[in-house]
VEXVEXMAR-516368 format. One record per residue (C-alpha): residue number from 0; x, y, z. Coordinates in nm, 3 decimals. Layout:
BEGIN
{site NUM,{X,Y,Z}};
...
***
This chain:
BEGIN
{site 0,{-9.947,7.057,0.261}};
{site 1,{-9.870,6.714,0.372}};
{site 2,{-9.671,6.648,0.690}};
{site 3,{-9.504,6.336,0.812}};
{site 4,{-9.413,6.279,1.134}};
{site 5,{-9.425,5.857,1.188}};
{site 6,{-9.107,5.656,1.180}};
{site 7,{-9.233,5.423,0.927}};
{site 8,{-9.402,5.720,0.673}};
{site 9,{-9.019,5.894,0.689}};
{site 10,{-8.793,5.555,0.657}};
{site 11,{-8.850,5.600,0.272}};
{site 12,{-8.650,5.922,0.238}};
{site 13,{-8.410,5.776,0.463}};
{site 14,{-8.256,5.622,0.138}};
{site 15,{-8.129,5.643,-0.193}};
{site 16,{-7.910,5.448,-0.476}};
{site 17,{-7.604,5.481,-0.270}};
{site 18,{-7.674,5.237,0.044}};
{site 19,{-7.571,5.507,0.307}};
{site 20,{-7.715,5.403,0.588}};
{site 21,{-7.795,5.665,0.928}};
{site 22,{-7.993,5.906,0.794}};
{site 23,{-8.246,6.057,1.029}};
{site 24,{-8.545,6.345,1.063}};
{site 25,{-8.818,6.480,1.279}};
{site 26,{-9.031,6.515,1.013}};
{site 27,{-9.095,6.437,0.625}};
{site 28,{-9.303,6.810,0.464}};
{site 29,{-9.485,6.775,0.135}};
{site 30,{-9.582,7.071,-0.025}};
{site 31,{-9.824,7.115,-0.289}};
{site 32,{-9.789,7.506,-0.454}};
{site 33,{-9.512,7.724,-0.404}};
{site 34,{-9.669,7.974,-0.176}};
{site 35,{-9.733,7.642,0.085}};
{site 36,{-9.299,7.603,0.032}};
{site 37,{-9.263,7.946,0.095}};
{site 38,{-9.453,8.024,0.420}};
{site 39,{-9.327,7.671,0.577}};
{site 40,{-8.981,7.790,0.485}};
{site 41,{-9.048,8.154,0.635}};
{site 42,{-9.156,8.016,0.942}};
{site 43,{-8.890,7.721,0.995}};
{site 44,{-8.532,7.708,1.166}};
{site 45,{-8.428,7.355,1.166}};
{site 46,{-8.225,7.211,0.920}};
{site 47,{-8.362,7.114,0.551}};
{site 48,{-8.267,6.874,0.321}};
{site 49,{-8.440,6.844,-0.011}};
{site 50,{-8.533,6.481,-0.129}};
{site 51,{-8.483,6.412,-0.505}};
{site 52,{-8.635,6.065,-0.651}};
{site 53,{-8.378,5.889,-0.461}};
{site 54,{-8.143,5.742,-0.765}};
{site 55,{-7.889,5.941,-0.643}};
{site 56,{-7.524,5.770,-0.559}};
{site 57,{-7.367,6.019,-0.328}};
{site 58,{-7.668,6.069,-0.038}};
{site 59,{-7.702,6.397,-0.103}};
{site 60,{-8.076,6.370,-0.019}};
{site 61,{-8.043,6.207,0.296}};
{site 62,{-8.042,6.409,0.618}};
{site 63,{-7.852,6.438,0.901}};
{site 64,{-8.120,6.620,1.113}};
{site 65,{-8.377,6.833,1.109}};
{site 66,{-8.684,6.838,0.819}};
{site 67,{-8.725,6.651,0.471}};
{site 68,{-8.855,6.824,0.203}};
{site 69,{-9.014,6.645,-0.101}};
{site 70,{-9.158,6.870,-0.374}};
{site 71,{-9.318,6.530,-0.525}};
{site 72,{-9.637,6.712,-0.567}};
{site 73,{-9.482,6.951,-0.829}};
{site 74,{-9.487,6.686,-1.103}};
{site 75,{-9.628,6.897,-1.398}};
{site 76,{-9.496,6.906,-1.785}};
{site 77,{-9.621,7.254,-1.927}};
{site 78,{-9.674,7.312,-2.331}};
{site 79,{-9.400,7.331,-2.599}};
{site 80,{-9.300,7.718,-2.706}};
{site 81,{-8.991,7.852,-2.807}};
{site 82,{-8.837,7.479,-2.834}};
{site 83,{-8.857,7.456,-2.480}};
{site 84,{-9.029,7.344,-2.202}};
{site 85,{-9.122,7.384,-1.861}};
{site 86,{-9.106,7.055,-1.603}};
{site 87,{-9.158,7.017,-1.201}};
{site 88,{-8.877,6.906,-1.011}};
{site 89,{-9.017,6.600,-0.959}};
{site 90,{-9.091,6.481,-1.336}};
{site 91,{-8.849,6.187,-1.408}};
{site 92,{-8.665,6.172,-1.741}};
{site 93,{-8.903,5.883,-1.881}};
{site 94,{-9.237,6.105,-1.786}};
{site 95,{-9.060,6.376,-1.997}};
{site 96,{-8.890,6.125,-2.315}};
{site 97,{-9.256,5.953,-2.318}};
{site 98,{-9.432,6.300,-2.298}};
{site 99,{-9.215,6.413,-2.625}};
{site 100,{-9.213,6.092,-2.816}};
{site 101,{-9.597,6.163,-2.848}};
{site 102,{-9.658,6.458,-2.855}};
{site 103,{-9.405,6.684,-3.062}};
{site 104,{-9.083,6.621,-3.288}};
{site 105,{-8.839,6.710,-3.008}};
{site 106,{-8.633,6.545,-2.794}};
{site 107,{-8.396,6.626,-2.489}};
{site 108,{-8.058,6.492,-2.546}};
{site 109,{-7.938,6.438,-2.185}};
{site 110,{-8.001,6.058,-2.095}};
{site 111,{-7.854,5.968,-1.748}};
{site 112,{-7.868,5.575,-1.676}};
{site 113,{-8.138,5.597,-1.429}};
{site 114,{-8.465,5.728,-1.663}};
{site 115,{-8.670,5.756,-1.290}};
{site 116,{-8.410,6.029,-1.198}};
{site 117,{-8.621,6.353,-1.147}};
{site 118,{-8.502,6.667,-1.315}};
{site 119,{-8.457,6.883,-0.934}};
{site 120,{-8.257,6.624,-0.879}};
{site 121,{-8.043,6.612,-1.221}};
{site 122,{-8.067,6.991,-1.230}};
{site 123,{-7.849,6.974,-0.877}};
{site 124,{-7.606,6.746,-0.997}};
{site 125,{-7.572,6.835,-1.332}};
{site 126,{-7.657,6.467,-1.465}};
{site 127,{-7.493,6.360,-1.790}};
{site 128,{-7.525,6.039,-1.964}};
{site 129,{-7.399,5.810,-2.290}};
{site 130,{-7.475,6.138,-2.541}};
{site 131,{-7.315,6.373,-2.331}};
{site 132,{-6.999,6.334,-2.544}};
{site 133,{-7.185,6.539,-2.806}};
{site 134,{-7.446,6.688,-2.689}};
{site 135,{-7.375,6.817,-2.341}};
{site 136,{-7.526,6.813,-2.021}};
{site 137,{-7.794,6.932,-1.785}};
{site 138,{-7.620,7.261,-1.759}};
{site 139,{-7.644,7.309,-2.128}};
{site 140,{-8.038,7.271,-2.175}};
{site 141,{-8.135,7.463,-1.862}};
{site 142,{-8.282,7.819,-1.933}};
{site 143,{-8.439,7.924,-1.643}};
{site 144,{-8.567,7.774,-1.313}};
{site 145,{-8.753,7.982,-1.012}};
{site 146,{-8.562,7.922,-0.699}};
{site 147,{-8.712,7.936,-0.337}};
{site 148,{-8.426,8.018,-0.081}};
{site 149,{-8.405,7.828,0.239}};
{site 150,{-8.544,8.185,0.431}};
{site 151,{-8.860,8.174,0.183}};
{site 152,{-8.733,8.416,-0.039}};
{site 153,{-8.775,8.378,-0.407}};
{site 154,{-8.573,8.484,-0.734}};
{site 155,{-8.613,8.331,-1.117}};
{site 156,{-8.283,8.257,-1.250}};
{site 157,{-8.300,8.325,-1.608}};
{site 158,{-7.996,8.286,-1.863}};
{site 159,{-7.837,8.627,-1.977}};
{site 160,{-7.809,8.739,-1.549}};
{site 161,{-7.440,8.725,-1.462}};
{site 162,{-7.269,8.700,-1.163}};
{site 163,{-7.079,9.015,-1.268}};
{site 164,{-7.420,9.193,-1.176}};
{site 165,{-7.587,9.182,-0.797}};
{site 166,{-7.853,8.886,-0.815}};
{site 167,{-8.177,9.073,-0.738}};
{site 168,{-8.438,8.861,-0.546}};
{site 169,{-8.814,8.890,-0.540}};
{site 170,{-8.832,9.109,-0.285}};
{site 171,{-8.580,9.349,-0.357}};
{site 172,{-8.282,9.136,-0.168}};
{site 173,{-7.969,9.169,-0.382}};
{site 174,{-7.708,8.931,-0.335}};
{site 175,{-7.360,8.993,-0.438}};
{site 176,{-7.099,8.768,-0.572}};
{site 177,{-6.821,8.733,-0.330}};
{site 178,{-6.489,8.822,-0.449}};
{site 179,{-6.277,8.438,-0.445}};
{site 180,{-6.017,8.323,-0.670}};
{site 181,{-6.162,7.951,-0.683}};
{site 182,{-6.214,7.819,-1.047}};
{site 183,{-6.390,7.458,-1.189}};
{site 184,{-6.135,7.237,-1.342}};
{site 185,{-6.140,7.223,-1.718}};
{site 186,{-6.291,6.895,-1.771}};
{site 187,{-6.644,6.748,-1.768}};
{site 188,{-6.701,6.815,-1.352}};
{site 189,{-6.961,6.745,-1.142}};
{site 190,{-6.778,6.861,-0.793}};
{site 191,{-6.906,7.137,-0.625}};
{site 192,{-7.020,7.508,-0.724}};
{site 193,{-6.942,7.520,-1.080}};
{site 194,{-6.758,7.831,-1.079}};
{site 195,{-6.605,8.040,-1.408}};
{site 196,{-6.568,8.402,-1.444}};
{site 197,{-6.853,8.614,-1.594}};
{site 198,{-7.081,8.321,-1.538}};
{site 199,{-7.439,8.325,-1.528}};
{site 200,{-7.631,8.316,-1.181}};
{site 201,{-7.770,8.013,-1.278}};
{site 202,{-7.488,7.823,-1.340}};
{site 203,{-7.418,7.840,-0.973}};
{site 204,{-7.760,7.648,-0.903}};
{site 205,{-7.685,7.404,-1.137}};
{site 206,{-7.485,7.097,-0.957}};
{site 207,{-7.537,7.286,-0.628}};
{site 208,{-7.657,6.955,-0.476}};
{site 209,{-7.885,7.099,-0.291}};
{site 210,{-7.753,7.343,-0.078}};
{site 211,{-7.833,7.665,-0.236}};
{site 212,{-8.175,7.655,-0.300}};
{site 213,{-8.495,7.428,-0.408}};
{site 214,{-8.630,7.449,-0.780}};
{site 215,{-9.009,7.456,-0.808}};
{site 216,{-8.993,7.561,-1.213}};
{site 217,{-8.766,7.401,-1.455}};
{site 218,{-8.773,7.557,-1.836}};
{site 219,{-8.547,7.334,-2.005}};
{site 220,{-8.400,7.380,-2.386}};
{site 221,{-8.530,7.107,-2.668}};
{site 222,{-8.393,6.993,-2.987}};
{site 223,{-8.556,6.857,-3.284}};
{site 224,{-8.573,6.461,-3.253}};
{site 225,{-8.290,6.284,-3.522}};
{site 226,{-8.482,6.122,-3.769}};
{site 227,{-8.288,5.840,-3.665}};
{site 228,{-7.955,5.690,-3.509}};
{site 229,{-7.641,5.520,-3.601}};
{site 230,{-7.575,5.263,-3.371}};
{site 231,{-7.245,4.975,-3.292}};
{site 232,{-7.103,4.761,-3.017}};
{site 233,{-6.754,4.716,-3.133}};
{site 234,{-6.483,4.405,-3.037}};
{site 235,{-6.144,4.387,-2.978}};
{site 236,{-5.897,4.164,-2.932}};
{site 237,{-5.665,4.466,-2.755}};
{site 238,{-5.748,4.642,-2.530}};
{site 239,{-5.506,4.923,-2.666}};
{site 240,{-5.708,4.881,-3.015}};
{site 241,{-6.034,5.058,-2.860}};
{site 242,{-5.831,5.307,-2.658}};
{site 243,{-5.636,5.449,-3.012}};
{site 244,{-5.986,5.382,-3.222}};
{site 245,{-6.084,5.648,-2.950}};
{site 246,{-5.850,5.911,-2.998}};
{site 247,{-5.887,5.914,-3.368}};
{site 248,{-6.243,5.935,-3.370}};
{site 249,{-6.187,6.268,-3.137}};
{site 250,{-5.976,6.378,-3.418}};
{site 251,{-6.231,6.335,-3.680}};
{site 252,{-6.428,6.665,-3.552}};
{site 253,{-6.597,6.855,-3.806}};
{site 254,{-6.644,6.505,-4.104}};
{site 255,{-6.935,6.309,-4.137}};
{site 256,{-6.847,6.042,-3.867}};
{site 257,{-6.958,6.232,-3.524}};
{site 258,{-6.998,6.053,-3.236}};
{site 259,{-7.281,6.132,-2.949}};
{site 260,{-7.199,5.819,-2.767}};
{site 261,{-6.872,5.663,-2.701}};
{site 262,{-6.912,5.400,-2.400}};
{site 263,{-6.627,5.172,-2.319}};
{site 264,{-6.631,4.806,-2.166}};
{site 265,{-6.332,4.608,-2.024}};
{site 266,{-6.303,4.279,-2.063}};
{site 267,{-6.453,4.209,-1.686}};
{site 268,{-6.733,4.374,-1.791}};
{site 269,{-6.796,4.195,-2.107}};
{site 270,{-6.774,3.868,-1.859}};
{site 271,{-7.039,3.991,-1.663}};
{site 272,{-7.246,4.095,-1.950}};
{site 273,{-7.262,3.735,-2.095}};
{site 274,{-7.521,3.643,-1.831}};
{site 275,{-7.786,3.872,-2.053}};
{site 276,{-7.595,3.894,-2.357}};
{site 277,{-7.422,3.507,-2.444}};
{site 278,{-7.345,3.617,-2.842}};
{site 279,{-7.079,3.855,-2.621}};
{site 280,{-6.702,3.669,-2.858}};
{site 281,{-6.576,3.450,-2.620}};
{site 282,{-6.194,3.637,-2.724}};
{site 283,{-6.348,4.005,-2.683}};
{site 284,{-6.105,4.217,-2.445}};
{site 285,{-6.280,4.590,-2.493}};
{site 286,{-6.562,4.676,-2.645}};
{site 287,{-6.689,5.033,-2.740}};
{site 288,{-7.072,5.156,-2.756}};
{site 289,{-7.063,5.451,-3.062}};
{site 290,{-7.407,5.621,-3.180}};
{site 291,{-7.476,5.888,-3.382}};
{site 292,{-7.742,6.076,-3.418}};
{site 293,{-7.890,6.150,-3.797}};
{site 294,{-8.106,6.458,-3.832}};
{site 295,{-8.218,6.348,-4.145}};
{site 296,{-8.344,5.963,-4.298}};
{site 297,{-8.165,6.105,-4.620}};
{site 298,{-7.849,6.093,-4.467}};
{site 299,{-7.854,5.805,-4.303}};
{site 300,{-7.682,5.548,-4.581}};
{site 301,{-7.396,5.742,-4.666}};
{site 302,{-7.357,5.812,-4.264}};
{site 303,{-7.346,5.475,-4.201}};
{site 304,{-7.094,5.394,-4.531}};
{site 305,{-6.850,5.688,-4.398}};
{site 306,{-6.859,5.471,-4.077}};
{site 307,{-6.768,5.133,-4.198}};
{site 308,{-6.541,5.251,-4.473}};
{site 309,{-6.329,5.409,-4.145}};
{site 310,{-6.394,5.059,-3.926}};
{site 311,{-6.254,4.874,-4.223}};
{site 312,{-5.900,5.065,-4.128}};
{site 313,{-5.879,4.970,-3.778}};
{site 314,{-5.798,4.679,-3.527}};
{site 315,{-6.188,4.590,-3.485}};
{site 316,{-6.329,4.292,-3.507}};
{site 317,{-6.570,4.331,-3.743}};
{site 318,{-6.760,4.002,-3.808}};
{site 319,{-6.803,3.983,-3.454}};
{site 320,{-6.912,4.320,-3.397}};
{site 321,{-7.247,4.446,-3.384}};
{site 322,{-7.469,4.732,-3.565}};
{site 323,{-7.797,4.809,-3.525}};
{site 324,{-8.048,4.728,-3.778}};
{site 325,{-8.365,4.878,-3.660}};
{site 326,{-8.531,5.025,-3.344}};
{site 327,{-8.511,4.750,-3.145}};
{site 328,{-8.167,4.674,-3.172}};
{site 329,{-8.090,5.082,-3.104}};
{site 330,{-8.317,5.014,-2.788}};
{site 331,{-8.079,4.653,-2.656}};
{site 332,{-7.764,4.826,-2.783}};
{site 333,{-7.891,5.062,-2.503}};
{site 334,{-7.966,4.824,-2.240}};
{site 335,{-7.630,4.676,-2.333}};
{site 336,{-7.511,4.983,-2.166}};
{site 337,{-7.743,5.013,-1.896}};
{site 338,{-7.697,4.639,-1.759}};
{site 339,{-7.362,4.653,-1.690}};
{site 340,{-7.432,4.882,-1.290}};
{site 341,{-7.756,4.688,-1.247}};
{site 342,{-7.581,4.324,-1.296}};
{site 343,{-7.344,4.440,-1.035}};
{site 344,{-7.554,4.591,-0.788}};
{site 345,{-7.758,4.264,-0.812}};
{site 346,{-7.429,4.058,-0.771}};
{site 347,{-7.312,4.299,-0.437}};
{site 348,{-7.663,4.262,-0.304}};
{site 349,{-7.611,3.848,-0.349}};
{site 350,{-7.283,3.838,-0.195}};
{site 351,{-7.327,4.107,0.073}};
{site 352,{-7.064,4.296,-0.120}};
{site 353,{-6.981,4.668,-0.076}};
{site 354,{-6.900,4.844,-0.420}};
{site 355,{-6.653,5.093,-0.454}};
{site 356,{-6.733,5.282,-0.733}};
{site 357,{-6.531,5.625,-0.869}};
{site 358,{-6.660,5.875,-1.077}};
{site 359,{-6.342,6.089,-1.201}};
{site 360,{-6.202,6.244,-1.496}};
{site 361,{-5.910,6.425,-1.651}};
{site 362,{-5.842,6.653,-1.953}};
{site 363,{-5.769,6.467,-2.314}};
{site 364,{-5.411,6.520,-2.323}};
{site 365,{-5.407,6.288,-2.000}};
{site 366,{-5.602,6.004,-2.177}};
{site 367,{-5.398,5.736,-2.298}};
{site 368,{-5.186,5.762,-1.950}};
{site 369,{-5.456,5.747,-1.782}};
{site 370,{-5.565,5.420,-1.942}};
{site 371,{-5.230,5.263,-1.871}};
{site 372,{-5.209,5.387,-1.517}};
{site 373,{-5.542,5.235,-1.486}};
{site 374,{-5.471,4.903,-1.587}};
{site 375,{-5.139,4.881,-1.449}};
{site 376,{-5.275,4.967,-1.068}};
{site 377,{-5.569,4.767,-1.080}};
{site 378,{-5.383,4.510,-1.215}};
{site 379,{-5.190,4.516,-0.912}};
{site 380,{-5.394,4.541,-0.672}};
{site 381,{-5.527,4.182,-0.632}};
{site 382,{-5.879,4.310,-0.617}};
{site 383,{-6.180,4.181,-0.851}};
{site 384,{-6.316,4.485,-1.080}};
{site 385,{-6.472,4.636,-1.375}};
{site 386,{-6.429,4.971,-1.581}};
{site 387,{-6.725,5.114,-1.811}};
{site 388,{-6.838,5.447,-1.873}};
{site 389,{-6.813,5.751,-2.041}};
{site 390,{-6.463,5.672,-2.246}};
{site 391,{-6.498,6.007,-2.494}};
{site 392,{-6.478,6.222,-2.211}};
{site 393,{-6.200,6.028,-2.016}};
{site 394,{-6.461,5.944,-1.788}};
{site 395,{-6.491,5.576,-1.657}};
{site 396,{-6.632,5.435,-1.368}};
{site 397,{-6.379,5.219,-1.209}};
{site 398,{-6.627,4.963,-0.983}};
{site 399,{-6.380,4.808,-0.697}};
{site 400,{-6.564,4.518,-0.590}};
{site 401,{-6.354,4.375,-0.234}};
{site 402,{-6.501,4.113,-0.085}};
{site 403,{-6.519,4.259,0.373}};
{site 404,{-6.152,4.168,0.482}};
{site 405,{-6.048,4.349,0.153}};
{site 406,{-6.192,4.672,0.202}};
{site 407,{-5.893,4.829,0.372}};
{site 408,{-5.711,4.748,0.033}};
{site 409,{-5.969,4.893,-0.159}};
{site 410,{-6.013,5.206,-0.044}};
{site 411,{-5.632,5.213,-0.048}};
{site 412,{-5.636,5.179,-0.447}};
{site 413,{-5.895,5.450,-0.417}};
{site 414,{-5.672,5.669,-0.255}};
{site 415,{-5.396,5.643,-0.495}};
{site 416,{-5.655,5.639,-0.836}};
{site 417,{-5.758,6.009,-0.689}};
{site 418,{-5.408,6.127,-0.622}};
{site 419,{-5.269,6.069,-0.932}};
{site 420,{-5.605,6.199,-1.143}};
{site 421,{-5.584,6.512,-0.966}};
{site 422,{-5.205,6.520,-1.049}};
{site 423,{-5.331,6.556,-1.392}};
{site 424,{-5.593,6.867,-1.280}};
{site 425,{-5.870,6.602,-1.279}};
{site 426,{-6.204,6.567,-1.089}};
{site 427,{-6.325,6.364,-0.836}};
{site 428,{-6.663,6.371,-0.925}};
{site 429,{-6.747,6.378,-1.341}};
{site 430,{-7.136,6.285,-1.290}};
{site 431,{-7.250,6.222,-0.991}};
{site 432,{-7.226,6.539,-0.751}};
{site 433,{-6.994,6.531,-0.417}};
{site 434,{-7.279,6.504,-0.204}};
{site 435,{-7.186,6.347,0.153}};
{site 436,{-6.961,6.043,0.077}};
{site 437,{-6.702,6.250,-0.192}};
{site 438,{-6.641,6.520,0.052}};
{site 439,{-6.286,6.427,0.189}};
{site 440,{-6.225,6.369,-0.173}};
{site 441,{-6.352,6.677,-0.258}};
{site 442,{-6.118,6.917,-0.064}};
{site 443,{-5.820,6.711,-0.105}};
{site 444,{-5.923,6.806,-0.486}};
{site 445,{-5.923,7.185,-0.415}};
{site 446,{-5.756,7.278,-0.131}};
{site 447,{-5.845,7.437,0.199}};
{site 448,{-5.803,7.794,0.020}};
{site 449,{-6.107,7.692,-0.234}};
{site 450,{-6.331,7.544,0.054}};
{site 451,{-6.279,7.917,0.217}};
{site 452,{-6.388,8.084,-0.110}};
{site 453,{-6.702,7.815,-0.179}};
{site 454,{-6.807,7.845,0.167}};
{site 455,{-6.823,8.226,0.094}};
{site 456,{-7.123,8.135,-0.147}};
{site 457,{-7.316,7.908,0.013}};
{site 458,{-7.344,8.201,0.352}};
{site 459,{-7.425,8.435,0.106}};
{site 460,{-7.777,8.218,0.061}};
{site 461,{-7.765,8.028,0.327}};
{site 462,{-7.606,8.179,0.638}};
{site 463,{-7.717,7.947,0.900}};
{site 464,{-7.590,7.664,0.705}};
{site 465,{-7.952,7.499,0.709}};
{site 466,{-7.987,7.378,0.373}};
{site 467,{-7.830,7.048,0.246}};
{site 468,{-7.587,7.049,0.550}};
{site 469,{-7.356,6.817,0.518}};
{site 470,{-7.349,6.811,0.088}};
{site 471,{-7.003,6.912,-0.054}};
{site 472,{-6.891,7.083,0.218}};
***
């Protein structure tokens, strides 16, 4: 086992994606097998916060006091069986997509911006992505992970175990289910302990960001690899034009035309994306990222007539749009999409800017409103921004960008984004996790009488409050 104890050796896991800035710990432990986690853990009593690959927006890795641990060492990718696989917490989502492209004719859909994100760390916050429209996220391709409590004790969470039923550690420790009335809103969340009745144990783990427990085993679900993918970046003139093209592509369910990807730009980000992308039309207001995924090459012709034989209907500019006509072009399409945050953390860093950046949804019938209410505030509110993001499931990142003396403002527009989302039995947090800087958000989302029943769970595995303290709650 590896132990840290200089300033300088620890400053690294001092930070992550999100900028927050006073982390601090005595020391930085490295562990390299399980039993070496489990007899520090046995023996330890200060605090412990677990430290993901650091891509993480909401500083849920970074401490407050006490010890760092980093389970960088477990960074194995087992063998293929059953269509699934078993990963280390700290494999990253390119070590795993590279590992599959060569080796097998599988793929895992999940694919969160940030391909360096390691799967502890997705696993804890439930990471999503572009295809998550279609084909889910983390929570749906996790099978089983073994857990390591912050006492030492062990337990394998395996799907099938439900909360109904005492969870029955290693050693014989059961832990019960306490009795709360607290339920996850019924919309892609991220926020807190995902909680639903009859539930499996190990959908509590999942998005627990790091407070209930650290995953040394990850056995995660595969799919057979599309033979290939349909993929467009669509123009429009109005705004309105890609919201309603939207909607009636939700409607389509169960026809050839099937979405996985549905990833809106406004016009601000369009303007920004011109710097790496000049063919961007000059009169472009929206644009909208589809793909689709075709199992088989067969298909893929009369896929991609059913598609422009619908486009041909709508307010889309077609000559100026754009659809992919090979790999490559599937591969910029995608960095399309995944220039848009990096342009503008590259512009905040340049200007000494401080982004504001939400992460929120709402239910469908809420979608159109919310597009309007949207506009109209930021409109408004005299402050330069951009919306992107995950438009199928009515969930965009809004990215406030004040310059200092208009911060006050900003987080003022913040306040009243969250107010009214939650009106319409939204979330705070769609992606991202609550961590440390969504907390105030976070129980003005559920209420004092929720943060009684979720504290409930985290003492039943953590009664000292030692692990993650200061994430979600």
């Amino acid at each position: 086992m590896i132990r840290k104890t200089d300033p300088q050796t620890i400053a690294p896991y001092l930070k992550d994606a999100s900028n927050f800035s006073g982390g601090c710990a005595d020391e930085v432990i490295i562990p390299e097998t399980t039993s070496e986690l489990v007899d520090f853990l046995q023996t330890n009593s200060l605090p412990v916060t677990v430290a993901g690959a650091g891509t993480g927006l909401t500083a849920s890795r970074i401490p407050n006091a006490g010890v760092i641990v980093s389970l960088e060492r477990f960074n194995t990718i087992g063998q293929i069986a059953n269509a699934s696989i078993d990963v280390g917490p700290a494999v990253s989502l390119a070590d795993l997509q590279n590992y599959l492209q060569q080796t097998s004719g599988y793929f895992y859909p999940p694919n969160p911006t940030e391909t360096l994100a390691s799967f502890g760390g997705m696993v804890a916050t439930n990471a999503s992505g572009s295809r998550s429209y279609k084909m889910g996220v983390t929570r749906d391709y996790v099978l089983e992970v073994d857990v390591v409590l912050v006492n030492g004790k062990t337990v394998t969470l395996a799907r099938g175990t439900s909360i109904a039923d005492p969870l029955i550690l290693d050693d014989g420790t059961e832990i019960n289910f306490p009795e709360i009335h607290y339920s996850s809103p019924r919309c892609k969340n991220a926020a807190g302990y995902y909680i639903q009745p009859g539930m499996d144990w190990l959908d509590l783990f999942i998005g627990s960001d790091g407070t209930l427990g650290l995953f040394t085993r990850i056995r995660l679900k595969l799919l057979p690899r599309p033979d290939d993918f349909i993929s467009g970046i669509l123009f429009f003139e109005r705004e309105e034009s890609c919201w309603e093209l939207v909607e009636k592509l939700r409607s389509l369910d169960g026809t050839t035309i099937s979405p996985c990807s549905l990833e809106y730009f406004d016009k601000f980000s369009l303007k920004k994306l011109q710097k790496n992308h000049a063919n961007i039309p000059d009169g472009a207001r929206a644009a909208l990222f589809f793909e689709q995924d075709v199992l088989k090459k067969e298909d893929y012709d009369s896929t991609l007539d059913a598609w422009f034989e619908f486009l041909t209907k709508e307010d889309v500019s077609l000559d100026d749009s754009w659809f992919a006509q090979n790999a490559k072009d599937v591969q910029h399409f995608h960095e399309f999409r995944h220039d848009i945050p990096v342009l503008i953390n590259e512009e905040n860093s340049r200007l000494g800017r401080v982004k504001i950046g939400t992460d929120m949804a709402v239910p469908d019938k809420h979608f159109m409103e919310m597009m309007e209410f949207y506009r109209k505030e930021l409109s408004q509110s005299g402050l330069e921004f951009v919306i992107f993001g995950h438009m199928g499931e009515n969930h965009l990142h809004i990215n406030l960008l004040p310059n200092p003396p208009e911060m006050d403002r900003a987080k003022s527009v913040y306040d009243i984004l969250v107010d009214q989302i939650l009106k319409w039995g939204g979330t705070v947090s769609a992606e991202h996790g609550v961590g440390k800087l969504k907390k105030s958000y976070f129980a003005k989302m559920v209420g004092q009488q929720a943060l009684e029943d979720l504290r409930k769970i985290k003492h039943a595995f953590d009664p000292e409050d030692r692990l993650g303290t200061g994430n979600i709650l």
